[in-house]
N, C-alpha and C positions, 0 to 999 in steps of 0.2 A: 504493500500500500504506500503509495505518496505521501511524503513527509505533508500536514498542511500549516499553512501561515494566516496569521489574522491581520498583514495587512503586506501588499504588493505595492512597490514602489516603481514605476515604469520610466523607465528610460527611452520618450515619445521619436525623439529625433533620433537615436541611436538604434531600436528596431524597426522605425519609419525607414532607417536609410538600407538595412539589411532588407527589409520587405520588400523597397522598393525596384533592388539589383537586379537587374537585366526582365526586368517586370514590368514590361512598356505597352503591351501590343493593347489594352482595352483604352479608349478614349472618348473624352465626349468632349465638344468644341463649347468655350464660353463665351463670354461676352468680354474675358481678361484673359483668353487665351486658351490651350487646351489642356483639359485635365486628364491625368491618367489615373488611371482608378485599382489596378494592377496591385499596387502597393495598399493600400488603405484594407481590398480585401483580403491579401495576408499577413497583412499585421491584427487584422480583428480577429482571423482563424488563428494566427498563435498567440491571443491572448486568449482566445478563449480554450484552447487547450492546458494553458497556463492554470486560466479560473479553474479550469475542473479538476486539475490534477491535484494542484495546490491550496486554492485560495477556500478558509472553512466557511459554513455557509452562511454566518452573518459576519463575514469579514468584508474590508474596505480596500479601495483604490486609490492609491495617488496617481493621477498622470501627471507628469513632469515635463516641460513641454519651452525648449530653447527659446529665444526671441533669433532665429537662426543667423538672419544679417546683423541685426543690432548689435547682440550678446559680443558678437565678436569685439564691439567698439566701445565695450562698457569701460567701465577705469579701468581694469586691467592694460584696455591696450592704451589707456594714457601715461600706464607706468613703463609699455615697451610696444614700440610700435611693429616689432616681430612680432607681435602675438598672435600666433593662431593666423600667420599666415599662412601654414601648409596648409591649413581644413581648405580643400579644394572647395568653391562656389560650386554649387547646384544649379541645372536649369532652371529657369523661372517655373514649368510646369510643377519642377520638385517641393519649393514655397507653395505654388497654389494646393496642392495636394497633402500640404501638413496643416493648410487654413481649413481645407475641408474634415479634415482625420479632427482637428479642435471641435468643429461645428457636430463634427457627429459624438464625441464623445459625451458634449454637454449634455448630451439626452441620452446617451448608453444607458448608463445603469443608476439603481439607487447606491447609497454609502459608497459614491466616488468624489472625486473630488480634484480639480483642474489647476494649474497651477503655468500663467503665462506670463511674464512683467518683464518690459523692457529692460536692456543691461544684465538681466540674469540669467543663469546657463542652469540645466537640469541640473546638475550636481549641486549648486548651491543650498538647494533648498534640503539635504538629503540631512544631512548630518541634524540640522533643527528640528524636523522632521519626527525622526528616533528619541530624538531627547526630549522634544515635549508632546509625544503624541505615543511611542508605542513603549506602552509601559514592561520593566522588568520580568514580570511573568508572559509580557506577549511575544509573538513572533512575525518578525517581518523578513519579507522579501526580496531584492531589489535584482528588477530585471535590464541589464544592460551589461557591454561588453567593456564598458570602458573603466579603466584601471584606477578612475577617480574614486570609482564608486565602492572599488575595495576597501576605500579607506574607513567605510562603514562597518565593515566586517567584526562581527560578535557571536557571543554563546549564542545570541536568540537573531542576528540578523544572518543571513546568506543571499547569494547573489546566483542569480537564473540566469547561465548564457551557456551556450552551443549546447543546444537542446539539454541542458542538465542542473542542478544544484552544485553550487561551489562555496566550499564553506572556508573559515580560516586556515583550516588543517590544511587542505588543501593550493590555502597561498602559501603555506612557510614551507611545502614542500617545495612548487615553484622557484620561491625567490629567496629561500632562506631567512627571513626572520617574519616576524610576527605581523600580521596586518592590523597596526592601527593608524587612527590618523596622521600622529606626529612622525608615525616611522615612516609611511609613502610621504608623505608631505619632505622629510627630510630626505629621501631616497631620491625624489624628483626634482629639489634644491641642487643636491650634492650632482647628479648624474644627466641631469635635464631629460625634457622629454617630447622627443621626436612629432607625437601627435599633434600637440599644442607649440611648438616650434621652441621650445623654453631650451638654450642654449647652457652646456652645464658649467658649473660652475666649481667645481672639486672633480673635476674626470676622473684625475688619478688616483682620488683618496681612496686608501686600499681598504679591502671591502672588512675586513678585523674594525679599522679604526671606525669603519662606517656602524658594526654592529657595538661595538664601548658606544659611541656616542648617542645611538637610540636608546642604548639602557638607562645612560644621563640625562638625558636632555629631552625636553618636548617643544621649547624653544629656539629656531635660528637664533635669535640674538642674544640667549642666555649663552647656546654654544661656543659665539663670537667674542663676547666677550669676556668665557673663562679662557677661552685659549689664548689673548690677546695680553691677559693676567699670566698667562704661564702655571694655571692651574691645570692641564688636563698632561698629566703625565708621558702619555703616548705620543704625544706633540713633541717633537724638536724641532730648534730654532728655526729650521728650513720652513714645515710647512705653519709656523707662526708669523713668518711672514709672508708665504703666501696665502692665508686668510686676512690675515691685514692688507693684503694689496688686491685680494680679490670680493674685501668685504660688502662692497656697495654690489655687485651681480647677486652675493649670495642672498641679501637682502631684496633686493628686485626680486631672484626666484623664489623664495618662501611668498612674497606678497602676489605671485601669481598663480602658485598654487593652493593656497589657502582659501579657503571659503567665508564671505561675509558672514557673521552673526544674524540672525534673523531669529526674533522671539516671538512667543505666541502668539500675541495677539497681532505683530506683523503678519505672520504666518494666517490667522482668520480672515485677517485685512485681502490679502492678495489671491487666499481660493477664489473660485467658482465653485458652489454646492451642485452638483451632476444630479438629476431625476432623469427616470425611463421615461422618454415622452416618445410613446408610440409614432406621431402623428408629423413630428417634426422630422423623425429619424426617417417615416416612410419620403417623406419630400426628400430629403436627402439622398438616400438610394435611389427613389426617382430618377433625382436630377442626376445622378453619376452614372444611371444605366446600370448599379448593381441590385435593383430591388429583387427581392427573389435570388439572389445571387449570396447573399451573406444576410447573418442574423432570420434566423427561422422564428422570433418573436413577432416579427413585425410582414405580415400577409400583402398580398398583393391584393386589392383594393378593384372593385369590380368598375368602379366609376373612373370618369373620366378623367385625365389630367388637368385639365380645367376644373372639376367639382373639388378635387384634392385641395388645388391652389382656393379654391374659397374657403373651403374647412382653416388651410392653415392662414388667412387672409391675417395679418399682423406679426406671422411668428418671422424666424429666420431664414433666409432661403440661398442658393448660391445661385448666381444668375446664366443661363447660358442662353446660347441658341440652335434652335431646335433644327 
């Protein structure tokens, strides 16, 4: 039987862009362009194999969901204008089809819940998330590929990617020490990280000194400035001066991998409360040419597409042409 979890944390852009690969051929022409719809329907079939396997039956949804242009230009990249220039741009269609993936979520299910705000990237919100939302005895999930997200990793959290559960055991075999936040965060400081373009800033520090230093330290600049004091043993003069000459990068990397604070009631402030709304979700499949194609809750409608559009006459709708 399937381990299960009382609360799945989705990683929207990250298996949006998995769903979406080499998943082109279905399209419907809009009024902003064309949408592919290819991706939207495999990413709601692997979550909802996700739901069943995993999620208990009065458990909750977070989607998590990039601002995918913005995010990139939030302060981060006023702290380093390399940031996150490898994340290669997506075709416009790719944007229109994560605006549509938001639109249908909002009406997916009940006890979910949305999470989109300018400047902010899925991962920020994860770490807050867990602390003030999935209590000690609960268990949560988090579904994405990307290595940010380990930093979450606990007794009660695990992480869903290539088709399976990956728990902490299973990162300390990988990378040899512990997944917590201060240890990737200083892992990603120290070695930088290719995804996000963060250039490193201790290459050579040999990986013994790399593990003393996560046992000590959970701050960059606690670690800067023992070593700078001539407190950390392992340290001679050599690389004492090379963290004093390479102090201002290492500083820059911990502030680009670290994640803003965001408290509770921030965090109530910027959901969307997700309800199953039949009616919206069938306009939507409608309009993307997948009704009947995904989601067996919601029926194909004997009336007209015109009597539809009156039923939903006020709600949300995405525009095309027919």
């Amino acid at each position: 039987m399937s381990e299960k979890y009382d609360y799945l944390i989705v990683d929207c852009y990250n298996l949006m862009h998995i769903s979406t690969w080499n998943k082109q051929e279905r399209t419907v022409e809009g009024n902003d362009g064309v949408h592919h719809s290819e991706g939207i329907i495999d990413f709601l079939s692997r979550m909802e194999t996700i739901v069943k396997q995993h999620l208990t039956e009065d458990g909750k949804i977070y989607w998590l969901m990039d601002n995918a242009k913005t995010s990139i230009q939030r302060y981060r990249k006023s702290l380093s204008e390399d940031y996150k220039k490898t994340r290669v741009e997506q075709p416009a269609w790719f944007y229109r089809s994560l605006n549509d993936l938001e639109l249908i979520l909002k009406s997916y299910r009940e006890d979910s819940f949305l999470f989109r705000l300018k400047f902010l990237e899925a991962d920020d919100y994860v770490p807050s998330i867990i602390s003030n939302v999935v209590r000690k005895d609960q268990k949560a999930l988090l579904v994405s590929t990307d290595m940010d997200w380990c930093r979450s990793l606990a007794d009660n959290v695990d992480v869903y990617k290539n088709h399976g559960v990956y728990r902490k055991e299973d990162f300390f075999r990988e990378f040899g020490f512990e997944a917590t936040y201060s240890n990737i965060c200083f892992f990603k400081t120290f070695y930088g990280d290719d995804t996000d373009n963060i250039l490193p800033a201790l290459e050579e520090f040999p990986k013994l000194f790399f593990l003393e230093t996560i046992k000590e330290f959970s701050m960059a600049n606690s670690f800067i400035n023992h070593a700078l004091d001539g407190k950390i043993l392992y340290l001679d003069s050599g690389w004492m001066a090379r963290i004093e000459r390479d102090r201002d990068a290492l500083l820059l990397n911990w502030n680009l991998v670290t994640a803003p604070e965001i408290n509770l009631q921030e965090l109530e402030q910027y959901q969307v409360i997700c309800h199953f709304e039949e009616k919206k979700l069938r306009i939507s499949y409608d309009t993307l040419n997948i009704l009947g194609i995904v989601d067996k809750r919601v029926k194909t409608p004997k009336k007209s597409n015109g009597d539809i559009m009156n039923d939903l006459l006020g709600g949300e709708t995405i525009n095309r042409k027919r």
